[in-house]
N, C-alpha and C positions, 0 to 999 in steps of 0.2 A: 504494500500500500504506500501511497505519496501521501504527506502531511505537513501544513507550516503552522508556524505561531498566529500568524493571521488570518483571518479571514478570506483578505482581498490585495494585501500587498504585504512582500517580505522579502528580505536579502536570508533569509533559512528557508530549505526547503529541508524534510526528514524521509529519508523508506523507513517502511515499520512492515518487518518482517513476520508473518502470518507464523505461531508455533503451536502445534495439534501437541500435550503431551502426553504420554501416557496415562496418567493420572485421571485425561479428562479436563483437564485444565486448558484454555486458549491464553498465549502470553504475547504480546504482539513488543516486539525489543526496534524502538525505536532508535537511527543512527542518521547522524545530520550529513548532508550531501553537499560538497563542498560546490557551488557553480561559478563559473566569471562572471555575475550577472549582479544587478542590485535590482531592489522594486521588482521583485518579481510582479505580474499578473496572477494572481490566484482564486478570482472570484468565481470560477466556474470550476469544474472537472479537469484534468490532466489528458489530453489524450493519449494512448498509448497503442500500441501494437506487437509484436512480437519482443517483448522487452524494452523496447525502446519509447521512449517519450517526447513530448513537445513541451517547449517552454516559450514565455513573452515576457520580455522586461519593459519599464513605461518608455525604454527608450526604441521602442518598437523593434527590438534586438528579435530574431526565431531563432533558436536551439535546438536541433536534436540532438536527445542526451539519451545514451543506456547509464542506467543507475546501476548496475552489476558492474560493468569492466569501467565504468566514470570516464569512458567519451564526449566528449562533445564535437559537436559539428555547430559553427554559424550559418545561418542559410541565409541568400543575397538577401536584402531587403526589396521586394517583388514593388515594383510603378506603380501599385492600384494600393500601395497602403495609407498614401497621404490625402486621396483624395474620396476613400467612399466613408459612410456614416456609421455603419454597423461593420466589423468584420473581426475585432479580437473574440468574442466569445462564442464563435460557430466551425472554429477550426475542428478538422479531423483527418487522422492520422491511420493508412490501411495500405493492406499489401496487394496490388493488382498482379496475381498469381501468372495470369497470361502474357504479361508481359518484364514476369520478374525484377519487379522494380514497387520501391517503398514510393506512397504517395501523400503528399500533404494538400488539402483541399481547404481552401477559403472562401466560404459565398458573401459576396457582399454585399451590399446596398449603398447604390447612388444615388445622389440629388438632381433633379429636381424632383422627377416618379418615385424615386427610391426605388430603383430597378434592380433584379438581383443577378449578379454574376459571379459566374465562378471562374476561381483561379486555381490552378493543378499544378503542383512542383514535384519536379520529377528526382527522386534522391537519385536515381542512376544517373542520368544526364544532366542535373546538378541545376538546372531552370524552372523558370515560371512561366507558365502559358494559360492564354483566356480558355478556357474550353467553348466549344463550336457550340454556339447560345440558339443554334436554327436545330440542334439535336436535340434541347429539352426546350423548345421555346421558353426564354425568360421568364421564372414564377409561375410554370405549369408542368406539368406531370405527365407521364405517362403511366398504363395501367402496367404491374408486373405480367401480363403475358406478353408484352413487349412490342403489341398490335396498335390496338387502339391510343390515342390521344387525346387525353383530355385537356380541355381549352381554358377552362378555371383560373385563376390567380393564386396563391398563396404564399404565406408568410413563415418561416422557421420560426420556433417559436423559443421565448426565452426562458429556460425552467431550469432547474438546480445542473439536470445534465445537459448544457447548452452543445457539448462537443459532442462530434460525430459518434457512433458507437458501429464498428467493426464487424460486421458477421456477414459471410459468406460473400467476400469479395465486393459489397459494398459497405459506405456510410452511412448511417442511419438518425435521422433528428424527429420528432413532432412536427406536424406542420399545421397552420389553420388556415382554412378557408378563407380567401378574404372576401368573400359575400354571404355568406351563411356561417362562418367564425365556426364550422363541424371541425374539429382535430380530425388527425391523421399520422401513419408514419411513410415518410417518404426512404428511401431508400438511393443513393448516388453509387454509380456502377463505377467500378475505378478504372475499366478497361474501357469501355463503350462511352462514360462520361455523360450518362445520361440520369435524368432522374427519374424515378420509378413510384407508382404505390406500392405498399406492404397493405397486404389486406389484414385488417382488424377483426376481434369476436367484439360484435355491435356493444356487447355488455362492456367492455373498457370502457369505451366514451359516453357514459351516462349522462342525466342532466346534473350530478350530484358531484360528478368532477371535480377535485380542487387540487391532484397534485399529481406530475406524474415523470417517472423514471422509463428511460428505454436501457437497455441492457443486452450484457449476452450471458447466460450461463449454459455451460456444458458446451460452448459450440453453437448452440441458437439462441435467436433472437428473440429477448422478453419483454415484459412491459411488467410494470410495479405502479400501481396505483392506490393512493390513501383518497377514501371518499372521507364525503364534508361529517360521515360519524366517527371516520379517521378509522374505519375499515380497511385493512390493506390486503389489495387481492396480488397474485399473482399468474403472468400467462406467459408462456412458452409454445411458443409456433416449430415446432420437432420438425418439421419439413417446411426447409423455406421458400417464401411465396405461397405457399396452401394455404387459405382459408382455415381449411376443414381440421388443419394438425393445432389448430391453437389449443393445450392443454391447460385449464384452473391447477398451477399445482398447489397454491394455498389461498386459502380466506385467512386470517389472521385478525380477530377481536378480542377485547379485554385488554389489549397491550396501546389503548390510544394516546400513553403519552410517546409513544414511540414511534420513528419515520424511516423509510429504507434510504440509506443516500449510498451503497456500492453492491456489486455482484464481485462476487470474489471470484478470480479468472480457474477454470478448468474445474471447480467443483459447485455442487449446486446449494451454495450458500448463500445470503445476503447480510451485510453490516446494515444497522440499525442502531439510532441515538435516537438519547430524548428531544421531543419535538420542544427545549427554553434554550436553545442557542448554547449548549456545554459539551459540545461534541468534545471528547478526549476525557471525560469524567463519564459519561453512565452511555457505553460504548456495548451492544450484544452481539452475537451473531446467530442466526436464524438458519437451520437446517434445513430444506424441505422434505428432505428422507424422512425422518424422524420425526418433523415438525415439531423441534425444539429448541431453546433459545438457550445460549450458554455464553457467562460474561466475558468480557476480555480484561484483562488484565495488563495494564500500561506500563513497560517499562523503559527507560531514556530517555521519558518527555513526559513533564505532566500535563501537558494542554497541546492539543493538536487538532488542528481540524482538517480531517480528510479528503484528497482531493481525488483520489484515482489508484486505481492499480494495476500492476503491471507483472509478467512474470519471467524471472531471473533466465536473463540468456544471453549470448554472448554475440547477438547481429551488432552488426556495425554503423554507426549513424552513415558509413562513407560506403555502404551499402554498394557492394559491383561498380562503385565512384572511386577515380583516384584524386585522393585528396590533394593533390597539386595542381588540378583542375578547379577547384572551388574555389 
């Protein structure tokens, strides 16, 4: 897991490394992570990928960093970062498998429509380029069978996980409608560069909505939602783009002072804090096997607020890139 001392800006950033012990016991040993950077951005999620992370400092600095071997790579600072309105908190980070090469994806919005466009940086070829905006027509969608086009407008939306979230070759954020304000999760293909729906179980987006996580565990793509009686359900789509594979793995009541804010990578777990702003004090984690919760226990930092996790590997931010090139 990534954690800093702040909320929203820090020159510390900490890994807290997840330990199962025998006993039954979860021990999470936090250790601070040295960066070149000051003012980190930390108001959102970290995105990650195969080990590796992204970072933003206010001086609009991008990093990619693996926390295991402590690489960093600076990435050019890309023409469109001075001039659109929205675009630090919608960054994501995924591996387009077909063209073996790590991708960082920024949509952004310009003035005066607030138009949205994306930008693609290629860690193999070490650039930035516009993605072909006539492929997903700006702020519209296509459906995942990869036929149809829909003509619609919409909006990424801004919620605790504003960063892309990884599973199966695409990026994945909430989106809303911008004429009927219905949610949705769209999906960005990192090969094709388009944008897709993810078809939803109609029960996610109730009228009673008030909070929600996209995720991935086990491999597929979830959804964690706390309704307004602070209900938290959870759904995992087992086969991606189906409909039909969306699985309830939990309903989860009696725990309302508690909120999901990560999936822990490769197992089917979820982190869970209290809903008064003390993340790093009353800290659970949520099994779905089991359906049981079991504390964590803080040590190397007594106050941390969680931004992401990531799992221990040794890719290289210079990814099939030679670093004499960048």
């Amino acid at each position: 897991m990534l954690g800093s001392r702040e909320p929203s800006q820090s020159d510390t950033l900490y890994t807290a490394s997840i330990d199962y012990q025998l006993s039954g016991e979860i021990t999470v040993s936090a250790t601070e992570l040295t960066v070149d950077a000051k003012h980190l951005l930390l108001s959102r999620n970290l995105p990650s990928c195969d080990g590796l992370i992204l970072l933003e400092d206010d001086a609009k600095r991008t990093l990619l960093v693996n926390p295991t071997t402590k690489e960093v790579r600076e990435l050019p600072v890309p023409s469109h970062a001075f001039d659109c309105v929205y675009r630090h908190p919608l960054y994501g980070l995924g591996y387009d498998h077909v063209n073996d090469d790590y991708k960082v994806v920024s949509p952004s919005y310009y003035p005066p429509e607030l138009a949205m466009v994306v930008h693609v940086y290629s860690v193999r070829n070490g650039t930035w380029k516009e993605a072909d905006s006539s492929l997903y027509e700006p702020r519209s969608v296509r459906k995942c069978n990869r036929e149809k086009v829909e003509s619609f407008s919409f909006e990424l939306c801004y919620s605790l996980c504003m960063t892309g979230v990884f599973v199966d070759g695409s990026l994945h954020w909430v989106a809303t409608n911008s004429t009927n304000l219905s949610s949705f999760i769209v999906g960005f293909d990192l090969d094709e560069e388009i944008f897709r729906i993810i078809p939803a179980p109609r029960s996610v987006y109730a009228v009673d909505f008030t909070y929600d996580i996209v995720g991935e565990l086990g491999g597929c793509l979830c959804t964690l939602s706390v309704l307004s009686n602070k209900e938290t359900k959870v759904w995992v789509m087992k086969e991606y783009g189906v409909e039909q594979s969306w699985t309830k793995l939990m309903i989860v009541d009696g725990v309302s002072e508690y909120m999901p804010i990560l999936c822990v990578p490769g197992r089917r777990e979820v982190v869970m804090v209290k809903d008064d702003h003390t993340e790093g004090e009353d800290m659970v984690i949520y099994n779905l096997d089991s359906a049981t919760f079991k504390s964590i226990t803080m040590q190397g930092a007594t106050y941390v607020y969680f931004k992401g996790c990531f799992r221990e590997t040794l890719v290289s931010p210079y990814y099939n890139h030679d670093p004499q090139r960048a």
